[in-house]
SERO-4910 file (N, C-alpha, C, O; in steps of 0.05 Angstrom, whole numbers):
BEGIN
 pado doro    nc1    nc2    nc3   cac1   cac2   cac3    cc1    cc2    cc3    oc1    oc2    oc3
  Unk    A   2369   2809   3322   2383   2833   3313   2363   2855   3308   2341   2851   3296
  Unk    A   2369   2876   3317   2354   2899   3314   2370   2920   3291   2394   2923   3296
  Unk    A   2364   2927   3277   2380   2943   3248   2351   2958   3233   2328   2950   3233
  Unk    A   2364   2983   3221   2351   2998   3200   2371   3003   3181   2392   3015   3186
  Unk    A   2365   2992   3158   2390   2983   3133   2371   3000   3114   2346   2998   3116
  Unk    A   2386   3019   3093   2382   3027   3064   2381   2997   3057   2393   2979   3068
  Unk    A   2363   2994   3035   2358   2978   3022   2383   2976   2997   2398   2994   2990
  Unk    A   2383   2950   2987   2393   2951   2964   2392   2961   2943   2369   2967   2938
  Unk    A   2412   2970   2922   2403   2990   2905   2383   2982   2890   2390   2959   2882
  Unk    A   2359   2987   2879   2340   2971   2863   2333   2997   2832   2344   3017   2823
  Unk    A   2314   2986   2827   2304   2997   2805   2278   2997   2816   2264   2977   2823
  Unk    A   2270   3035   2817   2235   3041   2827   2234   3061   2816   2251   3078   2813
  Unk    A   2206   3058   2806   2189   3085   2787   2163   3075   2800   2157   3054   2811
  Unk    A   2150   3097   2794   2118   3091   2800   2105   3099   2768   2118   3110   2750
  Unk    A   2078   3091   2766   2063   3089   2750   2041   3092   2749   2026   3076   2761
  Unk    A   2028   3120   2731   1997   3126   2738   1985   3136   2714   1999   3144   2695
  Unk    A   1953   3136   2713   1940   3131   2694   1926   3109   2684   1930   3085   2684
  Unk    A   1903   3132   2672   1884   3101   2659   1900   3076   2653   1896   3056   2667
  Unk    A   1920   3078   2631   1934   3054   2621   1968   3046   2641   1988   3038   2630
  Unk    A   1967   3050   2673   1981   3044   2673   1981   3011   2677   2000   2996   2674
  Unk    A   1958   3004   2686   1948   2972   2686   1967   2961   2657   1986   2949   2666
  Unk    A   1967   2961   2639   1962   2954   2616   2005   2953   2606   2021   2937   2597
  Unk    A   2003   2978   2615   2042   2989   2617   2053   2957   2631   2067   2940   2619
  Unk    A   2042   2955   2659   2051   2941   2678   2055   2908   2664   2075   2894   2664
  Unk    A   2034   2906   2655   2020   2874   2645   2041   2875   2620   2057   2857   2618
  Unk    A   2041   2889   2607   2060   2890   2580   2084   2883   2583   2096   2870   2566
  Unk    A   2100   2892   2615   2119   2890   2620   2126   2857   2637   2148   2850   2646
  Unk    A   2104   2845   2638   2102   2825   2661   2111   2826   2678   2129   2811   2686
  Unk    A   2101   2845   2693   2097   2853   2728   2062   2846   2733   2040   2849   2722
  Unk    A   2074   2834   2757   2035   2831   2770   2031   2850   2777   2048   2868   2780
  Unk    A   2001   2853   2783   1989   2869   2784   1968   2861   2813   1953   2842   2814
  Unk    A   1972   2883   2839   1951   2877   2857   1921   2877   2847   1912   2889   2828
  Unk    A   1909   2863   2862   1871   2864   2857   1870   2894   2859   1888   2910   2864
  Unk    A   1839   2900   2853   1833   2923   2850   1833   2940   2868   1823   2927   2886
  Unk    A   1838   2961   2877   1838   2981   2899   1815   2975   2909   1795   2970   2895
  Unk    A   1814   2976   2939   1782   2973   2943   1780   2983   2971   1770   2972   2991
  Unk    A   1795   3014   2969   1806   3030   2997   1830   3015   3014   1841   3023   3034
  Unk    A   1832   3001   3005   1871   2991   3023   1884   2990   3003   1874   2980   2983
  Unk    A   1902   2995   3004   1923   3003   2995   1932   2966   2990   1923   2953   3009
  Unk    A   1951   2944   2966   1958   2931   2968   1984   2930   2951   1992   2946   2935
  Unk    A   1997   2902   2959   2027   2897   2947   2021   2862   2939   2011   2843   2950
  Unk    A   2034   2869   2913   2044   2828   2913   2074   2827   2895   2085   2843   2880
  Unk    A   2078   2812   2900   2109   2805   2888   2106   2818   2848   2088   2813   2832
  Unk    A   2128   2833   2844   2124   2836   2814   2121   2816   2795   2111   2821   2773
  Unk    A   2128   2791   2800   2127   2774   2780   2147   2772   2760   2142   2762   2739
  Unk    A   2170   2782   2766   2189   2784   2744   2208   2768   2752   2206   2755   2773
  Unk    A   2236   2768   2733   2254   2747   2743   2267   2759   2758   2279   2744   2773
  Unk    A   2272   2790   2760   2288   2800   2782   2272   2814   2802   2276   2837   2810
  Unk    A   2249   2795   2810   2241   2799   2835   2232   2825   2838   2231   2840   2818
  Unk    A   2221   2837   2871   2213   2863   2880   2181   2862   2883   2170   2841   2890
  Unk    A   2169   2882   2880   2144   2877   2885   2129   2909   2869   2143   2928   2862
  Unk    A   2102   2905   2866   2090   2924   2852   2059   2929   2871   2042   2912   2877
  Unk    A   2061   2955   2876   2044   2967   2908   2024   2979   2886   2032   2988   2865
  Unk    A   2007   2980   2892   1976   2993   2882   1966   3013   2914   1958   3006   2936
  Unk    A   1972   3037   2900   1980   3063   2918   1947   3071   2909   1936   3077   2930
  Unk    A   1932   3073   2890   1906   3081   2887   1894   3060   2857   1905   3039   2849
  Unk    A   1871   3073   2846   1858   3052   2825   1883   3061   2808   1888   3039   2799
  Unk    A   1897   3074   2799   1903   3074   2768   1927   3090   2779   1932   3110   2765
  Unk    A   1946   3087   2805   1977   3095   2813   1983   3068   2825   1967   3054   2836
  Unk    A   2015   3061   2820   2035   3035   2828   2056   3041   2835   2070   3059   2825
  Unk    A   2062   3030   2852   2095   3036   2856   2113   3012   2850   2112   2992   2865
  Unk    A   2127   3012   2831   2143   2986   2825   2174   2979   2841   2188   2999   2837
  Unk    A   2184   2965   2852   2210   2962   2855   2216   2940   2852   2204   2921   2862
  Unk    A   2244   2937   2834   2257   2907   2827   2282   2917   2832   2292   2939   2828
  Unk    A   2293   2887   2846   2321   2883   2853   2341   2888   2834   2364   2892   2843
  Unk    A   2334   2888   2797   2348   2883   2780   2334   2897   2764   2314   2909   2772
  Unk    A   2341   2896   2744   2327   2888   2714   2334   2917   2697   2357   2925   2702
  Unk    A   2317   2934   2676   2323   2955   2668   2304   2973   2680   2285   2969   2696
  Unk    A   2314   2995   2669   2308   3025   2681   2283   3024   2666   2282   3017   2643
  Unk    A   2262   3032   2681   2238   3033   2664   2248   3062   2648   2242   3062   2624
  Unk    A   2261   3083   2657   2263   3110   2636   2264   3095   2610   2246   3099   2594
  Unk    A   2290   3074   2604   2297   3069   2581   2276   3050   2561   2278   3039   2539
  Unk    A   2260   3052   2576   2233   3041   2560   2202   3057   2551   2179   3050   2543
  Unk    A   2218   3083   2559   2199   3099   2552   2210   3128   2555   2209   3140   2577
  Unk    A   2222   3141   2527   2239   3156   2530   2219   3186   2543   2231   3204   2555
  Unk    A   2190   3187   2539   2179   3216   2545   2149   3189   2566   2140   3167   2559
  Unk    A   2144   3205   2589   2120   3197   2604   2101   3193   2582   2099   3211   2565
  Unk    A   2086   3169   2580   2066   3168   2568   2070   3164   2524   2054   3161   2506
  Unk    A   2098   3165   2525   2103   3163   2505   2102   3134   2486   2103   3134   2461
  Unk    A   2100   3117   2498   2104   3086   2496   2074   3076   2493   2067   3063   2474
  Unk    A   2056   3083   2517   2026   3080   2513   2012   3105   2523   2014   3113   2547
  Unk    A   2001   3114   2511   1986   3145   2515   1968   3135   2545   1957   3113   2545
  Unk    A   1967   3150   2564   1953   3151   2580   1964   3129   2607   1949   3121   2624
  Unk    A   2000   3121   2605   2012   3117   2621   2039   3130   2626   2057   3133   2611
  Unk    A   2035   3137   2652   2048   3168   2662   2074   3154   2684   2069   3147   2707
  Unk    A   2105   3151   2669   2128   3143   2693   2134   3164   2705   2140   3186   2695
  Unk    A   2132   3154   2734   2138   3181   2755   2163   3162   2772   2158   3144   2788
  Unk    A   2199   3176   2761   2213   3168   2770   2219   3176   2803   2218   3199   2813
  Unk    A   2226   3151   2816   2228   3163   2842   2254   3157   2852   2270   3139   2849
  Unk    A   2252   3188   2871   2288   3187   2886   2282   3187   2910   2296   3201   2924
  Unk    A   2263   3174   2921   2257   3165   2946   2274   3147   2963   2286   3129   2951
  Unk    A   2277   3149   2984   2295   3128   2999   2285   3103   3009   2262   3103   3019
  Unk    A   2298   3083   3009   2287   3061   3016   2295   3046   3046   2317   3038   3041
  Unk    A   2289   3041   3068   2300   3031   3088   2282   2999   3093   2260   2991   3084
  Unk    A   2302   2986   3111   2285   2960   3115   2296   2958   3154   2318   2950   3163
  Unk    A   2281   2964   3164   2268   2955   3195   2263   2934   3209   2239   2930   3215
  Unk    A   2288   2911   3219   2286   2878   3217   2297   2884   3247   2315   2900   3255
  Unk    A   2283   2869   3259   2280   2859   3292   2261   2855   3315   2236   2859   3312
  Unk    A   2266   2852   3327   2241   2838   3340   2225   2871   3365   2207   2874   3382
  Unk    A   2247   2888   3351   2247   2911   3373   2233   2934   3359   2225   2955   3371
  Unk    A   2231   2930   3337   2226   2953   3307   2188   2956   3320   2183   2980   3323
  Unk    A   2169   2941   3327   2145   2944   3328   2147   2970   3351   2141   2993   3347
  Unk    A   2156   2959   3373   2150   2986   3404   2158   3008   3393   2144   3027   3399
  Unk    A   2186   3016   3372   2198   3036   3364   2173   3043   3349   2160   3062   3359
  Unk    A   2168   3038   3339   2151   3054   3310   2128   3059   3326   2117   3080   3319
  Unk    A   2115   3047   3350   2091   3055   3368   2099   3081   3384   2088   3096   3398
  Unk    A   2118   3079   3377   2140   3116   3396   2128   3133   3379   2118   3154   3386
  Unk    A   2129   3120   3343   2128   3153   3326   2113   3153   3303   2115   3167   3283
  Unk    A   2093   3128   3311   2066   3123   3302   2044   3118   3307   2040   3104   3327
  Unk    A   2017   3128   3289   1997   3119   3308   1982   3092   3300   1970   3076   3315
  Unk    A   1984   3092   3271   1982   3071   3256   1982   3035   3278   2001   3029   3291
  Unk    A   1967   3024   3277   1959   2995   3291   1985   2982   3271   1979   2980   3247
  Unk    A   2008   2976   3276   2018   2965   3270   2010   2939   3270   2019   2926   3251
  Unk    A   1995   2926   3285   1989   2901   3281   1973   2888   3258   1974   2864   3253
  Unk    A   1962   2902   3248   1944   2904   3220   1968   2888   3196   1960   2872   3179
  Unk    A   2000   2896   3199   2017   2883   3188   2022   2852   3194   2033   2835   3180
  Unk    A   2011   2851   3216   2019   2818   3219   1986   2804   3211   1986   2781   3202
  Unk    A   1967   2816   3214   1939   2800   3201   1944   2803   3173   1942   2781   3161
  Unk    A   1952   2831   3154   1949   2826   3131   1977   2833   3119   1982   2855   3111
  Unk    A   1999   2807   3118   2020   2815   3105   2029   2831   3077   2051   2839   3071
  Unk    A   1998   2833   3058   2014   2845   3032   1993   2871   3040   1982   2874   3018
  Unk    A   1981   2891   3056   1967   2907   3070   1994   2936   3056   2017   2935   3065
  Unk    A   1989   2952   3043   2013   2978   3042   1994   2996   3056   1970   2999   3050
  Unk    A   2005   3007   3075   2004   3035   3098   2017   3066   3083   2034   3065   3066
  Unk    A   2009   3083   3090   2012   3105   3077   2003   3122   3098   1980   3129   3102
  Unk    A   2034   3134   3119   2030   3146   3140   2048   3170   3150   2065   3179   3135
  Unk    A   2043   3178   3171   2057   3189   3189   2086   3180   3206   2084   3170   3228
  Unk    A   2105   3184   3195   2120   3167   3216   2139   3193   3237   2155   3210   3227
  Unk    A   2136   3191   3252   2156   3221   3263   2150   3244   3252   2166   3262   3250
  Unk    A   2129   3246   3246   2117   3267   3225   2121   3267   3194   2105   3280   3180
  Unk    A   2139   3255   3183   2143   3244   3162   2122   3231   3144   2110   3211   3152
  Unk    A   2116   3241   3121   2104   3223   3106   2120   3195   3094   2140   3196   3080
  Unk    A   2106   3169   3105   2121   3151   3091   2103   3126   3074   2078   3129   3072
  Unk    A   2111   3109   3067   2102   3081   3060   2107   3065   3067   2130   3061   3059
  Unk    A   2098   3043   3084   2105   3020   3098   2095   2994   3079   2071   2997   3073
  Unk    A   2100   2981   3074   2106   2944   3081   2118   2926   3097   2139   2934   3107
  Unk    A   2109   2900   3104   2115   2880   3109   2137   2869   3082   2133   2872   3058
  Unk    A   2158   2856   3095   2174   2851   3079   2169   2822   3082   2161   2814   3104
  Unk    A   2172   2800   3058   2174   2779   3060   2183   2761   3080   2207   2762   3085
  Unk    A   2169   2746   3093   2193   2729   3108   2206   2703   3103   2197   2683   3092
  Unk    A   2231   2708   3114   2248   2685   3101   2243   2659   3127   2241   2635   3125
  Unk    A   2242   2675   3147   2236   2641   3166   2206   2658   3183   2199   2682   3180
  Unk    A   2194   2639   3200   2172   2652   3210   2180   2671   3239   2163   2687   3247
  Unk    A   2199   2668   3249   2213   2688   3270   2215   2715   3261   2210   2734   3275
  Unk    A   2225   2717   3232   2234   2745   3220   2197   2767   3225   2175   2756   3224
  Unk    A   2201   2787   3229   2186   2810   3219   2197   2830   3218   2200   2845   3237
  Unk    A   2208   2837   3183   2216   2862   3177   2199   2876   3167   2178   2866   3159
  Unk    A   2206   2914   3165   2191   2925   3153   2207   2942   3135   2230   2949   3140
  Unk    A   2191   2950   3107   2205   2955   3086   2195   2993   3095   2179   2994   3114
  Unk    A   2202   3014   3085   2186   3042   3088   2203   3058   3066   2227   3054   3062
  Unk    A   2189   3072   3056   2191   3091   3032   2188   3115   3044   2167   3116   3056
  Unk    A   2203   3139   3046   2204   3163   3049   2211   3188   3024   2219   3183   3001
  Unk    A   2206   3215   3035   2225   3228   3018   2256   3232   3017   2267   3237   3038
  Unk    A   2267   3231   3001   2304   3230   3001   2312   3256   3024   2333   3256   3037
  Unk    A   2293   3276   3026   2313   3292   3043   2300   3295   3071   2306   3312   3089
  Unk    A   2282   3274   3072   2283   3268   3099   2291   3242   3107   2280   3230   3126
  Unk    A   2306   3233   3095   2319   3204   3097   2331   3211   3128   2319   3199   3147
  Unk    A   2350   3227   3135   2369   3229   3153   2364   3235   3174   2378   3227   3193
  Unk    A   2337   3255   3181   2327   3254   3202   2300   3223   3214   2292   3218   3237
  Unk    A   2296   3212   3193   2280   3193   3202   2306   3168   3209   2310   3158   3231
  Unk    A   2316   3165   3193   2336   3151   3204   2348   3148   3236   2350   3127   3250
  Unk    A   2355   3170   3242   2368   3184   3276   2342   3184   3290   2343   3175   3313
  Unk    A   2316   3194   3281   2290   3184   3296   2278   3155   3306   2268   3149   3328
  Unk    A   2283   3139   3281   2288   3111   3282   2300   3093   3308   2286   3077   3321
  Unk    A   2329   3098   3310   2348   3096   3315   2354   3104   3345   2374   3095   3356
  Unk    A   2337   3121   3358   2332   3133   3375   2309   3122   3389   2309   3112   3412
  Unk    A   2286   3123   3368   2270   3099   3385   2267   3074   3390   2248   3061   3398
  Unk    A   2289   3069   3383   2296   3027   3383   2316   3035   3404   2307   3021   3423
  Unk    A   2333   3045   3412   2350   3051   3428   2335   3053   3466   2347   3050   3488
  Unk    A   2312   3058   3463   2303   3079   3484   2306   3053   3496   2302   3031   3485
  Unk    A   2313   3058   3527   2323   3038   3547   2288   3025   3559   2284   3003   3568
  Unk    A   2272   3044   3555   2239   3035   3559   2220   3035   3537   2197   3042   3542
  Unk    A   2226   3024   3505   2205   3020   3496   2177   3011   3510   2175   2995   3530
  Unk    A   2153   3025   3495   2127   3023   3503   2121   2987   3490   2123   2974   3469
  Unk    A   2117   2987   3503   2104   2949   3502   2080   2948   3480   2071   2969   3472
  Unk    A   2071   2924   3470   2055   2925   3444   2074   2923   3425   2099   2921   3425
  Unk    A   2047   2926   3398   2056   2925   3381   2050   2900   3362   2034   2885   3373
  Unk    A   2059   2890   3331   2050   2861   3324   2071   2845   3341   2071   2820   3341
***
């Protein structure tokens, strides 16, 4: 099956600052290794699941399937622990599952997609159709699956979408790809 699905509704904020390490750990969310110029992701560690992306040394992006609103745990940025900064996001979430999703994204990317299949928890931070976006590797449930997770801005949700959608469609995808 070839599909580009909105994600489920989740709960995502990002998190930056000296102490957002410290915010995260308090909350028992994992925490990726140290930035060390790639960008990484590992599972949040919580009971409702998701994962927590280390976007630079001291910025995260959290998303869980469940749980509470980080706002409600910190009524003013930085108010809870000085020197950790919630930056709520109304970003869109899509997930990119088929076996057809790699040639599409080589239509309207330049990015080595294959870098996703050597380093599964690897976060990309690119160009997509001109679009600024965020890519992951999404978990896989059997070893056939390779989905991809991508983070955009909300009001270009609708044109990347029909861009998408357009290039999985094309009767000659370009060959390659992971």
């Amino acid at each position: 099956m070839n599909g580009l699905t909105p994600s489920r509704a989740t709960v995502r904020f990002g998190i930056k600052g000296p102490a957002a390490e410290d915010w995260l750990r308090a909350r028992g969310i994992a925490i990726p290794p140290d930035a060390n110029r790639i960008a990484t992701w590992v599972p949040a560690g919580t009971s409702s699941g998701g994962r927590c992306l280390r976007l630079g040394f001291t910025e995260f992006l959290v998303e869980q399937e469940g749980g509470d609103d980080p706002a409600a745990a910190t009524a003013t940025p930085g108010g809870e622990m000085p020197g950790a900064y919630l930056l709520l996001r109304s970003d869109c979430s899509l997930v990119l599952d088929g076996p057809a999703w790699p040639a599409a994204l080589s239509q309207l990317c330049s990015f080595d997609l294959a870098r996703l299949r050597e380093q599964p928890d690897l976060v990309v931070m690119t160009l997509l159709a001109g679009i600024a976006v965020t890519l992951v590797r999404e978990p896989a449930q059997d070893s056939a699956r390779f989905a991809l997770r991508l983070w955009c801005d909300a009001s270009y949700a609708h044109y990347l979408q029909e861009s998408l959608q357009a290039a999985l469609t094309e009767p000659n995808p370009a060959p390659g790809g992971p």
